[in-house]
Rosetta silent file (secondary structure, phi, psi, omega in degrees, C-alpha in Angstrom):
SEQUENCE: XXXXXXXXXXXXXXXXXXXXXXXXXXXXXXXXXXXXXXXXXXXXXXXXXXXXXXXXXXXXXXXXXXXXXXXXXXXXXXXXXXXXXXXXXXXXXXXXXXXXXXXXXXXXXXXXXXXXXXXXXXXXXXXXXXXXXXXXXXXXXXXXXXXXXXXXXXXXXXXXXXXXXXXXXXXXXXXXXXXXXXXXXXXXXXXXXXXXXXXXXXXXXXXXXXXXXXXXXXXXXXXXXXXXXXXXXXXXXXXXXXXXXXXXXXXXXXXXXXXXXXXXXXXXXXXXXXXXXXXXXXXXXXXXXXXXXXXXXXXXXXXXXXXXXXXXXXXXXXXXX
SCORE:     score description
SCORE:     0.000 S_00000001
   1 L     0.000  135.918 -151.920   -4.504   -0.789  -79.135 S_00000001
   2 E  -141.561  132.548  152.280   -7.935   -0.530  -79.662 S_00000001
   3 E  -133.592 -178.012 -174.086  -11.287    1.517  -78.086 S_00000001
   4 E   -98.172  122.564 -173.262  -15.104    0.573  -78.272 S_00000001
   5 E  -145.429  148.861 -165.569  -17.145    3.243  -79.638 S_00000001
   6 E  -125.648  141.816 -159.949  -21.101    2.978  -79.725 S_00000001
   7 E  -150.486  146.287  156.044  -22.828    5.252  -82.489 S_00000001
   8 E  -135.707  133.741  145.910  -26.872    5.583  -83.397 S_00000001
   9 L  -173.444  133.593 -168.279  -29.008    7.331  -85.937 S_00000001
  10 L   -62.753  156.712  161.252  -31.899    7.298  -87.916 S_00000001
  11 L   -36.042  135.755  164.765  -32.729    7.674  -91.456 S_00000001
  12 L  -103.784  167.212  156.734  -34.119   11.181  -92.726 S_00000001
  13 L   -32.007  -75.302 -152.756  -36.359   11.925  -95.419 S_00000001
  14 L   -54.161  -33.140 -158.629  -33.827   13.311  -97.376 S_00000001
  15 L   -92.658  -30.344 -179.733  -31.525   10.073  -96.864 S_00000001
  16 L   -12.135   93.348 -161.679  -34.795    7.602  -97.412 S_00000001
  17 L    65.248   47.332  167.738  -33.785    4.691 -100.264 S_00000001
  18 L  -110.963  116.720  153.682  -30.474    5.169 -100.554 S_00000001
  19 L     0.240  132.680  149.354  -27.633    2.371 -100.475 S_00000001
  20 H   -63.314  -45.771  164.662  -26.494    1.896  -96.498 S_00000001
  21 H   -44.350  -33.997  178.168  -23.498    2.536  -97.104 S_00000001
  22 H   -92.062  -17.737  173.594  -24.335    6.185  -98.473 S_00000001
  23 H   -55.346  -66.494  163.061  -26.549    6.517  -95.908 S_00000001
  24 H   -35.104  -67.393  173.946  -23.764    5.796  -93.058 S_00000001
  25 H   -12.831  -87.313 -156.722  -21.606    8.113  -94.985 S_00000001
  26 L   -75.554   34.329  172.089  -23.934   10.959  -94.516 S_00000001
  27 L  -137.606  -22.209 -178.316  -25.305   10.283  -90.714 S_00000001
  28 L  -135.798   68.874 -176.121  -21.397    9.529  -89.560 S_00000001
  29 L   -66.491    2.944  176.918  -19.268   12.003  -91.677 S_00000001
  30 L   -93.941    3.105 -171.246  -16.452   11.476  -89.099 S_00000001
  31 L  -135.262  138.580  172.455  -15.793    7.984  -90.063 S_00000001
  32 L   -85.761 -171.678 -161.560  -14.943    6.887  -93.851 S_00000001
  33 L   -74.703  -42.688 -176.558  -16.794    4.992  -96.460 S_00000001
  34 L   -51.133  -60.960 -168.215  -14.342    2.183  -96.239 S_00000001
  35 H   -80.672   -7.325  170.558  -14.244    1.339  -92.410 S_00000001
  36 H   -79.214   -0.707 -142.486  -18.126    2.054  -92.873 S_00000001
  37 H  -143.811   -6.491 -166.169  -18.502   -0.628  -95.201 S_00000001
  38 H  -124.840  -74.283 -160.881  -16.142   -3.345  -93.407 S_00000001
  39 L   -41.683  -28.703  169.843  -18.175   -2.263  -90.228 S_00000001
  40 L   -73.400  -55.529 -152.220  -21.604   -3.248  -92.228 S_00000001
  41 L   -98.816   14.429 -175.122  -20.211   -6.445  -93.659 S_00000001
  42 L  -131.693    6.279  171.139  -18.693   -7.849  -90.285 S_00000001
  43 L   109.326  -10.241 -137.980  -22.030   -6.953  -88.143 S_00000001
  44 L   -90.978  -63.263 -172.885  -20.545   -4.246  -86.329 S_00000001
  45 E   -86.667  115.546  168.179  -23.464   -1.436  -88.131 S_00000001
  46 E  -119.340  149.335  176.356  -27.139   -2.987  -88.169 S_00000001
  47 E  -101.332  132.334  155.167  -30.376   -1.459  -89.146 S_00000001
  48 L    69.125   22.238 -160.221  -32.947   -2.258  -86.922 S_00000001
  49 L    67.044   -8.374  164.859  -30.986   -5.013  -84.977 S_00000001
  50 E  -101.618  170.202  179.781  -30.344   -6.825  -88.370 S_00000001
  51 L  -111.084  106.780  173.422  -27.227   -7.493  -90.394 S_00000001
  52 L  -112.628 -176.897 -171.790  -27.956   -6.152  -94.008 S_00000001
  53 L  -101.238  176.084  179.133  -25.117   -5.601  -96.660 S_00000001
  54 L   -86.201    0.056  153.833  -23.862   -2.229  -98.319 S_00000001
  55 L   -98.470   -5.037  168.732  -26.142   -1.811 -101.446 S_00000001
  56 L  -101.766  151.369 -144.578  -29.107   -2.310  -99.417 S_00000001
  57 L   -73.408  155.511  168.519  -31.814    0.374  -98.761 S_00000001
  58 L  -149.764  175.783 -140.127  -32.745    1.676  -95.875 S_00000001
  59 L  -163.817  157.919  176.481  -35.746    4.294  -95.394 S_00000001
  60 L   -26.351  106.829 -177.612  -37.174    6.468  -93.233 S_00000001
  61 L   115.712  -28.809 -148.159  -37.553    5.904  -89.595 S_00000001
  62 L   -82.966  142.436 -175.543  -34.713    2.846  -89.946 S_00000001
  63 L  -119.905  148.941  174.013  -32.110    3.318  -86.844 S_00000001
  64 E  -110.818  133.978  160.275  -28.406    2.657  -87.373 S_00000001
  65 E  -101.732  138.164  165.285  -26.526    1.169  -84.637 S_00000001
  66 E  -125.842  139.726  171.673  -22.812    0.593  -84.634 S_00000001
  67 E  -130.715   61.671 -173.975  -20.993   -1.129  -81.727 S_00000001
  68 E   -97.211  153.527  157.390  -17.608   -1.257  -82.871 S_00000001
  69 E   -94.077  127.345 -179.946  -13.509   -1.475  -82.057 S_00000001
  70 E  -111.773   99.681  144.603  -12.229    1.454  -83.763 S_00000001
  71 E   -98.695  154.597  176.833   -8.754    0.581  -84.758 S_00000001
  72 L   -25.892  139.110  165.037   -5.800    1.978  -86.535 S_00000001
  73 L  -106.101  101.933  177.555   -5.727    2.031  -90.278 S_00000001
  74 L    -6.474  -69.277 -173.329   -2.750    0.417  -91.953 S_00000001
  75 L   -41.779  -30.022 -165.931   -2.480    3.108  -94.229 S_00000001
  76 L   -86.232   71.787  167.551   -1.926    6.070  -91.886 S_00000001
  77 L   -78.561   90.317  162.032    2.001    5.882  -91.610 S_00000001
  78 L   -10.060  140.208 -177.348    3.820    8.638  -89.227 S_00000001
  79 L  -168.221  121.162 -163.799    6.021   10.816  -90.925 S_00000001
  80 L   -90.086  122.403  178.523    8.091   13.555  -89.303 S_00000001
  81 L  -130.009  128.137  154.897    6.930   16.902  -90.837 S_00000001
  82 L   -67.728  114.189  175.727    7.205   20.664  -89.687 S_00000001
  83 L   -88.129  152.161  166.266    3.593   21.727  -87.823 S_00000001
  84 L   -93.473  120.607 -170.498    2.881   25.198  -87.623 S_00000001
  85 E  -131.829  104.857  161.946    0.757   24.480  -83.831 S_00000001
  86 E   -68.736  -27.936 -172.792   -1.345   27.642  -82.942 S_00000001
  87 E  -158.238  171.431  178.510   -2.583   25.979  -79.697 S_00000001
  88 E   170.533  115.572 -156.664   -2.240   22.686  -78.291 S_00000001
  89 L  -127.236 -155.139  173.440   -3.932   21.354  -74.842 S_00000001
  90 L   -85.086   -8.415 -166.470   -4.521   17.827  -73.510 S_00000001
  91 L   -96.058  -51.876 -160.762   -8.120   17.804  -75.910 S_00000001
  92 E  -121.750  152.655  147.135   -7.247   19.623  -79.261 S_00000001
  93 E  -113.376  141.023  159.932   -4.406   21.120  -81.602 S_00000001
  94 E  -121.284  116.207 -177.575   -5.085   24.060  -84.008 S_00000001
  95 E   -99.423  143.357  164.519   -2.636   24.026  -86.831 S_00000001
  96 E  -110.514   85.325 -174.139   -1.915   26.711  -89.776 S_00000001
  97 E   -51.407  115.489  155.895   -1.861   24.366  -92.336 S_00000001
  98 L   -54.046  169.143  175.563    0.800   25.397  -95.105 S_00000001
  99 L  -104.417  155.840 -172.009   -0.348   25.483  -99.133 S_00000001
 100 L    86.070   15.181  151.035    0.786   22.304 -101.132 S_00000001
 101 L   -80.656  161.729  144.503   -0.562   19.965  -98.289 S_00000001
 102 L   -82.076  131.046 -172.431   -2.786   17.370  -98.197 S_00000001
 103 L   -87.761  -25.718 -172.411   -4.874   17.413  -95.417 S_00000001
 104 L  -168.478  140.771  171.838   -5.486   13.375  -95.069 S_00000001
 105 L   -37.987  125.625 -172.513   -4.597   10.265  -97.132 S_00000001
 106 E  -152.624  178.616 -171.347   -5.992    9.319 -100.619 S_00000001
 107 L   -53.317  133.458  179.407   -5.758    7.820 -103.746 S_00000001
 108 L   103.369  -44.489  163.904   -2.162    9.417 -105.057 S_00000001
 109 E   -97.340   45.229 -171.257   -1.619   10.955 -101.544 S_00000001
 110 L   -90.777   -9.352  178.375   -0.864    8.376  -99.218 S_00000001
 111 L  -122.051  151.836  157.048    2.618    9.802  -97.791 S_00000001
 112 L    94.851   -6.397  158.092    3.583   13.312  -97.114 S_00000001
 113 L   -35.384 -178.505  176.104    0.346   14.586  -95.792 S_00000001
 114 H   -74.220  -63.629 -163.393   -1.111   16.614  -92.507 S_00000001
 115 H   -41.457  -69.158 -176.106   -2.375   13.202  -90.965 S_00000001
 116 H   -40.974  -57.802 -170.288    1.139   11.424  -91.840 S_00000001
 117 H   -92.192  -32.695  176.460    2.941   14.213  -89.355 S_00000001
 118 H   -45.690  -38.276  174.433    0.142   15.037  -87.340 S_00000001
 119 H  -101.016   -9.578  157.452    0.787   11.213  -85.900 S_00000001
 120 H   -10.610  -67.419 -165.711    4.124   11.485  -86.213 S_00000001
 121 H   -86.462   -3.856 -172.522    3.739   14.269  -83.736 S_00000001
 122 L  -161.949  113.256 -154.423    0.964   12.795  -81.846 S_00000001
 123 L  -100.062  -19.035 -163.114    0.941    8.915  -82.272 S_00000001
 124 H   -76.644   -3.685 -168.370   -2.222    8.290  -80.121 S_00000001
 125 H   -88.141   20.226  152.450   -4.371   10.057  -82.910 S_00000001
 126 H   -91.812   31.376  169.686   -4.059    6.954  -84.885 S_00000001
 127 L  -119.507   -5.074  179.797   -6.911    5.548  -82.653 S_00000001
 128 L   -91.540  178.580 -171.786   -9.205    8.187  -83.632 S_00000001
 129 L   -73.875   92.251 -172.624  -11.786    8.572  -86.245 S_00000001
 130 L    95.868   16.110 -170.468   -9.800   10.432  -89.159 S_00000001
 131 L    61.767   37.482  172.198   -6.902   10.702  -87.120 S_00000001
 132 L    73.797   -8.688 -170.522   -8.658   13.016  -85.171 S_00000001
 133 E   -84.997   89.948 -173.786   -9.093   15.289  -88.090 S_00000001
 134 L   -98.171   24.705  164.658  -12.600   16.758  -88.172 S_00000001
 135 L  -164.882  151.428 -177.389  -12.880   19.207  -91.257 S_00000001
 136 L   -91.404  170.806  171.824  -10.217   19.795  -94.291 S_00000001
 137 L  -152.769  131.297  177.370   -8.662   22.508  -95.916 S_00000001
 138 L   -35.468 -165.032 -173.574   -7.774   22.027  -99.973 S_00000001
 139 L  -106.189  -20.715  163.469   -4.202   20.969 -100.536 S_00000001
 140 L  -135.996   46.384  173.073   -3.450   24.823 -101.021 S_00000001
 141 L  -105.140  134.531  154.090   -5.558   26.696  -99.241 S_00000001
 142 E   -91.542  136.058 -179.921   -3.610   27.941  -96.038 S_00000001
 143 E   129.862 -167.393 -146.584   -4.707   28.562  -92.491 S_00000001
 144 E   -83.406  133.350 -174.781   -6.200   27.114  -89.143 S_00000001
 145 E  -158.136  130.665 -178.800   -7.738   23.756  -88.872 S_00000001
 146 E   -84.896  148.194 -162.247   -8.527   21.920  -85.675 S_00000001
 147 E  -141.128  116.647  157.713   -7.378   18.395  -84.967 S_00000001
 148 E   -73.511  165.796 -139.796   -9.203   16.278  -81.774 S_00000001
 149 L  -145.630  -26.867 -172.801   -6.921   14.352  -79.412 S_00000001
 150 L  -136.186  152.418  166.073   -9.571   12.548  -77.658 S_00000001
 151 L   -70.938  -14.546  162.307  -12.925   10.861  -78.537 S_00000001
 152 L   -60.102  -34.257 -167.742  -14.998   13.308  -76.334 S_00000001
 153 H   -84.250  -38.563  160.525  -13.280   16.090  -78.161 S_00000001
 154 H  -107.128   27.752  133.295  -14.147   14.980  -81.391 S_00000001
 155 H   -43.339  -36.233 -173.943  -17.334   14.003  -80.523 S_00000001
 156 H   -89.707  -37.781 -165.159  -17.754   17.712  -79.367 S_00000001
 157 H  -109.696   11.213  157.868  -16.388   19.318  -82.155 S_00000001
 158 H   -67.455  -51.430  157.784  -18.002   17.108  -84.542 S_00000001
 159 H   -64.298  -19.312  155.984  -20.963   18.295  -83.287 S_00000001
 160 H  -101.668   24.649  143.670  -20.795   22.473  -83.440 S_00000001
 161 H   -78.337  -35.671 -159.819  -19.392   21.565  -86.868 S_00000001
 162 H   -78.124  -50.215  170.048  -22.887   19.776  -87.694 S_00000001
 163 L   -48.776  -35.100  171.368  -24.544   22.304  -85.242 S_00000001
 164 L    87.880   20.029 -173.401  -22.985   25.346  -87.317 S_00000001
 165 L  -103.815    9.595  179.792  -21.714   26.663  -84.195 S_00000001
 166 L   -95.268  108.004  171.274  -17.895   26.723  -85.206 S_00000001
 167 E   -67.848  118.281  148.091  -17.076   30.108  -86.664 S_00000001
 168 E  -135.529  116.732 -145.664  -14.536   30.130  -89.885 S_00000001
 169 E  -121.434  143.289 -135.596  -13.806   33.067  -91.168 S_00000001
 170 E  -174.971  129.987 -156.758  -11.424   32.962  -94.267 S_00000001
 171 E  -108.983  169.441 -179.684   -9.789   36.152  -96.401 S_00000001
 172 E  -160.963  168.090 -159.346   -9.441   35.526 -100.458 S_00000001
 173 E  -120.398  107.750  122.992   -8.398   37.161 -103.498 S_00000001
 174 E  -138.872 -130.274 -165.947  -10.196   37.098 -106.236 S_00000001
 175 E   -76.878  145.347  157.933  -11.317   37.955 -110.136 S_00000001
 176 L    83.589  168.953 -178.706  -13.179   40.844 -111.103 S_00000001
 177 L  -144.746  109.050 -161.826  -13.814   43.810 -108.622 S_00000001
 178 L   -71.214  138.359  106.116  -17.170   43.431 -106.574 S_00000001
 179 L    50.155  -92.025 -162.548  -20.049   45.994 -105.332 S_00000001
 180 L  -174.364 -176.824 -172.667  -19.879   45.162 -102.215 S_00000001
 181 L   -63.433 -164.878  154.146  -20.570   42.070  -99.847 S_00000001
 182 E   148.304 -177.306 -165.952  -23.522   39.464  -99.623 S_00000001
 183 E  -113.243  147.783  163.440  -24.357   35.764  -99.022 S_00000001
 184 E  -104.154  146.517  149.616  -24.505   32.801 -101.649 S_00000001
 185 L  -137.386  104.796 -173.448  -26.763   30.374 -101.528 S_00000001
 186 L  -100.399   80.094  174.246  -26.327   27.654 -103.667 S_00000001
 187 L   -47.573  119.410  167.779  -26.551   23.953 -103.773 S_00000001
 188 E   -88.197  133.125  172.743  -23.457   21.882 -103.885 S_00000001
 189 L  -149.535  169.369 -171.017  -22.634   18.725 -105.656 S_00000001
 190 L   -67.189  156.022 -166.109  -20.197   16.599 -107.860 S_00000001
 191 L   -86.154  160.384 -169.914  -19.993   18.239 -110.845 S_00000001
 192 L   -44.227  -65.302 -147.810  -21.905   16.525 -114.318 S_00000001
 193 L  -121.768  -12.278  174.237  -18.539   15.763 -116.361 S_00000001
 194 L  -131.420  142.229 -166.143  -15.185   15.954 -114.244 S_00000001
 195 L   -67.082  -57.281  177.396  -14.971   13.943 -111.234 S_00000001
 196 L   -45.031  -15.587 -178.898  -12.477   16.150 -109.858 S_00000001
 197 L   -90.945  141.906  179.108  -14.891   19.322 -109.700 S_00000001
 198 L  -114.715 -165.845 -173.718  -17.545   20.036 -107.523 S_00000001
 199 L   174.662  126.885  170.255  -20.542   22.371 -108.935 S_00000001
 200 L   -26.316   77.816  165.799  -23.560   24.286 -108.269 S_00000001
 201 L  -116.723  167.882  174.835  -26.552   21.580 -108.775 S_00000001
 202 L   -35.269  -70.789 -147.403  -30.326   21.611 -108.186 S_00000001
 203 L   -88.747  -12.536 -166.806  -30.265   18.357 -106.106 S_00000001
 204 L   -70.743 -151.751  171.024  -27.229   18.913 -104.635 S_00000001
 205 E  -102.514  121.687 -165.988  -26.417   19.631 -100.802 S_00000001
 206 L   -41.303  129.647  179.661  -27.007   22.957  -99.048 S_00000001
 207 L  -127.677  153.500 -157.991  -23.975   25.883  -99.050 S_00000001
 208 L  -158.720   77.831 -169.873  -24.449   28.667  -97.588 S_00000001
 209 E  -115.659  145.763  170.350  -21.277   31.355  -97.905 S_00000001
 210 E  -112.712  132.425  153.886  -20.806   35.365  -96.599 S_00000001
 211 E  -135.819  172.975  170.469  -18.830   37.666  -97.634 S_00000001
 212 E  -175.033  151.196 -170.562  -17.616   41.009  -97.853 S_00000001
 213 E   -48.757   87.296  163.083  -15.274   43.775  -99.334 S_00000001
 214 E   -82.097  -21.599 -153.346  -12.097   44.489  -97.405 S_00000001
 215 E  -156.871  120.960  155.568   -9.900   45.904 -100.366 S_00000001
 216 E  -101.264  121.274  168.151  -10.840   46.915 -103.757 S_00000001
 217 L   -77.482 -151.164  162.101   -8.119   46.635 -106.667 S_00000001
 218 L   -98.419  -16.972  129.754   -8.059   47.468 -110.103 S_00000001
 219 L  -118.383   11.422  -66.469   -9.241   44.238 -111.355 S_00000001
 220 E   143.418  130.361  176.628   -9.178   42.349 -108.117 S_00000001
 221 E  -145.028  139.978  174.241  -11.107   42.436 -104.811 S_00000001
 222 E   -92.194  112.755  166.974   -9.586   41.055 -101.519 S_00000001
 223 E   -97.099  162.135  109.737  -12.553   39.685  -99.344 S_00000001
 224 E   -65.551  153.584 -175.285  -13.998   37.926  -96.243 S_00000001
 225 E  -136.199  148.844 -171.167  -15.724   34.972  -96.018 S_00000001
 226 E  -159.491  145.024 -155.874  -17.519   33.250  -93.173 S_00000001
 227 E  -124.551  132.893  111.268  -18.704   29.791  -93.875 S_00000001
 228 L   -31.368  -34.580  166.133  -22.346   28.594  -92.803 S_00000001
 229 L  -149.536 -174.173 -157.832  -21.844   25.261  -93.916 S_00000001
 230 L  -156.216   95.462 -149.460  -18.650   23.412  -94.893 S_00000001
 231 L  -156.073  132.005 -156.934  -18.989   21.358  -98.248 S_00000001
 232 L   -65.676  134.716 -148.387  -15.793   20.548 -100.012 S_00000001
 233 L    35.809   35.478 -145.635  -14.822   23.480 -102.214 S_00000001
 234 H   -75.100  -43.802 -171.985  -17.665   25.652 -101.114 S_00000001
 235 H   -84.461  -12.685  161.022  -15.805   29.217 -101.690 S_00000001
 236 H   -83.495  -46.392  174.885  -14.303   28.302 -104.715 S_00000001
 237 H   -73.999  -30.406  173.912  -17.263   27.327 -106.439 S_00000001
 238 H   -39.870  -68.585  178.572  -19.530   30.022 -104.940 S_00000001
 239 H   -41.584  -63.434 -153.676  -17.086   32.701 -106.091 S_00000001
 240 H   -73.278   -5.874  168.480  -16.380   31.317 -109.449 S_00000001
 241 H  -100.345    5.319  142.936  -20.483   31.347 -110.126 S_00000001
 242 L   -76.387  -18.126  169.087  -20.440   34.706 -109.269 S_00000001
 243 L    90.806   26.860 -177.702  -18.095   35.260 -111.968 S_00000001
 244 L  -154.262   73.082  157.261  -15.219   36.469 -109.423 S_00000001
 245 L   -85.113 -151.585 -156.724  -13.531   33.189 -109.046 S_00000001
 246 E   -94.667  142.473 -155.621  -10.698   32.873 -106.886 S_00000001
 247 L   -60.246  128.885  166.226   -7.189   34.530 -107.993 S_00000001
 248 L    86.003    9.752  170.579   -4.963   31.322 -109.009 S_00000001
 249 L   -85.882  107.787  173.009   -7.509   28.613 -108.761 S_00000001
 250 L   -41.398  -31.882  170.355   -6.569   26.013 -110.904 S_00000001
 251 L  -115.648    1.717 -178.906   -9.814   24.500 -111.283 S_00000001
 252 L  -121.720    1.397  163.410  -12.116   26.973 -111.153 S_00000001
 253 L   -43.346  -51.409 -130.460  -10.277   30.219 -112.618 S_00000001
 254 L    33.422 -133.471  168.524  -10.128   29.672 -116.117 S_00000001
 255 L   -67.742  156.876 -176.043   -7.456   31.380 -118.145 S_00000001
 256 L   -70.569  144.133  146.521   -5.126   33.825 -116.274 S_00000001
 257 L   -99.850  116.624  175.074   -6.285   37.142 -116.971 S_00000001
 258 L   -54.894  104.721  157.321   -3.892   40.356 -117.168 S_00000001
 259 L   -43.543  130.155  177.780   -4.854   43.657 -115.618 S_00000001
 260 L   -85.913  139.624 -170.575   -4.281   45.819 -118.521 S_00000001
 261 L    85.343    3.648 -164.549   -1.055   47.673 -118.748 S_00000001
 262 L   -79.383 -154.287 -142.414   -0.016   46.533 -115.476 S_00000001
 263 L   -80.498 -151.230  168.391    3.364   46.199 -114.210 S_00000001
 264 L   -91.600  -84.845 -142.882    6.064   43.687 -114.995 S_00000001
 265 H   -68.282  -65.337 -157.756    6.625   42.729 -111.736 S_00000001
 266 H   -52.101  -44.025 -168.068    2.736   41.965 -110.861 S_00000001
 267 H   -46.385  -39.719  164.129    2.517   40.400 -114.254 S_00000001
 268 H   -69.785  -24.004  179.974    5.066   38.090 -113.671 S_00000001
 269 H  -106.709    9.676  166.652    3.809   37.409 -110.349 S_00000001
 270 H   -71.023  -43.266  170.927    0.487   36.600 -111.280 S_00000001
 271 L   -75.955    8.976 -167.983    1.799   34.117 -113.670 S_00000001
 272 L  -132.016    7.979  171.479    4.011   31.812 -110.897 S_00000001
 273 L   -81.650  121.168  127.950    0.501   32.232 -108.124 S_00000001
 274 L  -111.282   36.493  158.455   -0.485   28.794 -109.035 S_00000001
 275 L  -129.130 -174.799  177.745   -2.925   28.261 -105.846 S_00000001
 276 L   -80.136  135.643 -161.884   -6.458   29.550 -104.933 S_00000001
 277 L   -92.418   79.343  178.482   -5.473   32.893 -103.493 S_00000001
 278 E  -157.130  143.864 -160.615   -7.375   31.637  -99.655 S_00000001
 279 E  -142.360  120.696  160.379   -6.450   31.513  -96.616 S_00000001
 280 E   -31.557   35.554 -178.793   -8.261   30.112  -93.179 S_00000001
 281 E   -18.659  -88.018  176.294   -7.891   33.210  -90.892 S_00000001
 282 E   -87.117  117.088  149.185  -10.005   32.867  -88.244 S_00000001
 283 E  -151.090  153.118 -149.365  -11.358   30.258  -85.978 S_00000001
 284 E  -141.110  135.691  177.398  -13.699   30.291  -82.975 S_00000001
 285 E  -145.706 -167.056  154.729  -15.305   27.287  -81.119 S_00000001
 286 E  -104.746   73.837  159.497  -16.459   25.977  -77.609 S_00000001
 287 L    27.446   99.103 -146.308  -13.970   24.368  -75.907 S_00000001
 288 L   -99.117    5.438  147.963  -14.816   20.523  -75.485 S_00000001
 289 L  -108.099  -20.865 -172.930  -13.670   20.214  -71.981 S_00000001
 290 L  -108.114  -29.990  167.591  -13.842   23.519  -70.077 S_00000001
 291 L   106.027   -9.502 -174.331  -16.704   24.708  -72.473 S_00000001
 292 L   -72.137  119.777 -177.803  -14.843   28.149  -72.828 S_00000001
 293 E   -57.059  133.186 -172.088  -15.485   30.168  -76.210 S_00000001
 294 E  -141.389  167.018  159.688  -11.645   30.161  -77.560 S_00000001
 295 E  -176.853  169.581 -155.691  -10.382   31.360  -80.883 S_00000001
 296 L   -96.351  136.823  154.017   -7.744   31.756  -83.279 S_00000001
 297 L  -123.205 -159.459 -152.102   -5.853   34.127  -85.894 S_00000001
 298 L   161.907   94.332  134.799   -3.222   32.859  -88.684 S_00000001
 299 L    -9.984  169.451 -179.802   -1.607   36.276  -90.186 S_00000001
 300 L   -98.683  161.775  179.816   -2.164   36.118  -93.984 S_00000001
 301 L   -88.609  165.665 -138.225    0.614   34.278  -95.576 S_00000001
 302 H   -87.937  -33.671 -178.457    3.478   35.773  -96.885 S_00000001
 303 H   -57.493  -22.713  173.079    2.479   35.233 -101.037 S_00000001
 304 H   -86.436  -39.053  177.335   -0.698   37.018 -100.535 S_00000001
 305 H   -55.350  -68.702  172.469    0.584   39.602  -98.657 S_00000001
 306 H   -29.587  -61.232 -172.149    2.984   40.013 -101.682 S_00000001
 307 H   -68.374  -27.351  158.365    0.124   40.007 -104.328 S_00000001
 308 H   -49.285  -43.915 -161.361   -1.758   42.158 -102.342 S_00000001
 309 H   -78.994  -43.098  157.856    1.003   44.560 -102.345 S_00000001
 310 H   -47.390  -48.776 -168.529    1.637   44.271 -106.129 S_00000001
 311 H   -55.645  -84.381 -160.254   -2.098   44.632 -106.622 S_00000001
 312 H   -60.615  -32.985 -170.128   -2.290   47.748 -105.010 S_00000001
 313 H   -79.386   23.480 -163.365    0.913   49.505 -106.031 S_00000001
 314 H  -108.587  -45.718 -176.854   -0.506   48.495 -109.444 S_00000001
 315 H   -66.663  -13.714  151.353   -3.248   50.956 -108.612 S_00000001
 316 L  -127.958   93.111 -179.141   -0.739   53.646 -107.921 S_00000001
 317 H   -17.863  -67.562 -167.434    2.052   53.400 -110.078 S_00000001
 318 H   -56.182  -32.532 -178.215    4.030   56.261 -108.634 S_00000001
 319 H   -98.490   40.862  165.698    4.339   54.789 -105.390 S_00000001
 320 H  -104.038   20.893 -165.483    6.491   51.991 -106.742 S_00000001
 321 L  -108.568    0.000    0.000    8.917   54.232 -108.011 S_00000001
């Protein structure tokens, strides 16, 4: 089973004399580098009405066409998994993606993933682009993430993600105990020396994160977050270059730090939190057949609620007694 999908767009400035392949990447983030790169070398993407290869430039002005059969990908093997399914229509699902998932197959990760039950549970989403899966969540960040069902629908919601017109709103834990709110703006990119890291650079791609104080601890501040753009670790690196990264982030934390004098119990449970203390909350879109503004909640999960609770009773002793 197969469908026909027809795709155009030109080069920008900013993409101007860059490998086609990275180009593709960045004008059809819904599709990977891999089937973008077989799609290039079998005819299927041309610049300009020609067939060029996948190290060669393309420049300003230059239009990409693709006229392709979008088929399954070998890799993407069904696997019966428990979904959490906040909603679920003939267009979309919105799932509250547990922590210790993977949201979609990779090097390391090719079984046990979202995608792997997600077609389990829905088999036809192996004809879509990502398995229908148009934006991630880390492997332990918890909460709501939308999955398309059809190619209009993620056509549509590919587009108020690009448009900026999908609200996600997103509560977190972390270091240090803040002011009060305000927006980062930063530029993201891979980081200089560990592949695994992303990292504030010059050159990098625009991020754009909000926040603000719901809860102050004693070393600790529980926030919101609302995301403006949506670039792979954006609230963990924001935070941690504020110097209040996120409680339990493995890569961007640094050593655990003790409140001093605190409890036992928090202390101990501070040492076994070994994710990024964040959670998806909220999310609000436009509907990509009836057009209707819809949206979501996701309760905080139950380990934050716990650290939260430690946290606070940390700040008053007495009423743990």
């Amino acid at each position: 089973m197969s469908t026909q999908i027809s795709l155009k767009s030109e080069v920008t400035e900013e993409l101007s004399g860059n490998r086609l392949d990275q180009i593709a990447a960045k004008l059809f983030p819904e599709y990977s580098r891999a089937r973008l790169q077989i799609w290039i070398k079998e005819g299927s993407l041309k610049v300009n009405d020609g067939i060029m290869k996948p190290k060669d430039r393309a420049y300003l002005g230059d239009l990409l066409v693709v006229e392709a059969e979008l088929t399954a990908e070998e890799a993407w093997l069904p696997e019966k998994m428990a979904l959490d399914i906040v909603h679920e229509d003939d267009h979309l699902l919105v799932i509250n993606k547990a922590s210790n998932v993977v949201v979609h197959p990779a090097a390391g990760h090719s079984k046990g993933t979202l995608l792997n039950g997600l077609l389990h549970y829905c088999p036809s989403l192996q004809e879509l682009p990502r398995g229908g899966i148009v934006h991630r969540l880390d492997k332990d960040t918890t909460g709501l993430m939308v999955v398309a069902k059809t190619l209009i629908a993620h056509a549509s919601l590919v587009n108020q993600l690009q448009a900026r017109t999908v609200s996600r709103e997103y509560e977190a834990v972390v270091q240090g105990v803040l002011t009060g709110g305000g927006t980062v703006v930063k530029p993201l990119g891979r980081h200089p020396a560990n592949r695994k890291k992303r990292a504030v650079v010059e050159e990098g791609q625009e991020a754009i994160t909000h926040y603000r104080v719901l809860n102050r601890f004693r070393s600790h501040t529980h926030i919101q977050v609302k995301l403006e753009t949506g670039r792979t670790h954006q609230i963990r690196v924001h935070m941690a270059a504020l110097n209040h990264a996120l409680l339990g982030d493995p890569l961007y934390g640094g050593r655990l730090q003790l409140p001093a004098s605190c409890s036992k119990e928090l202390a101990e449970y501070l040492r076994i939190f070994r994710r990024q203390a964040l959670h998806a909350r909220r999310l609000a879109l436009i509907h990509p057949d009836s057009e209707e503004e819809l949206s979501w909640e996701a309760e905080t999960p139950e380990d934050m609620i716990e650290l939260m609770e430690l946290l606070r009773l940390d700040m008053h002793p007495e009423q743990g007694k």
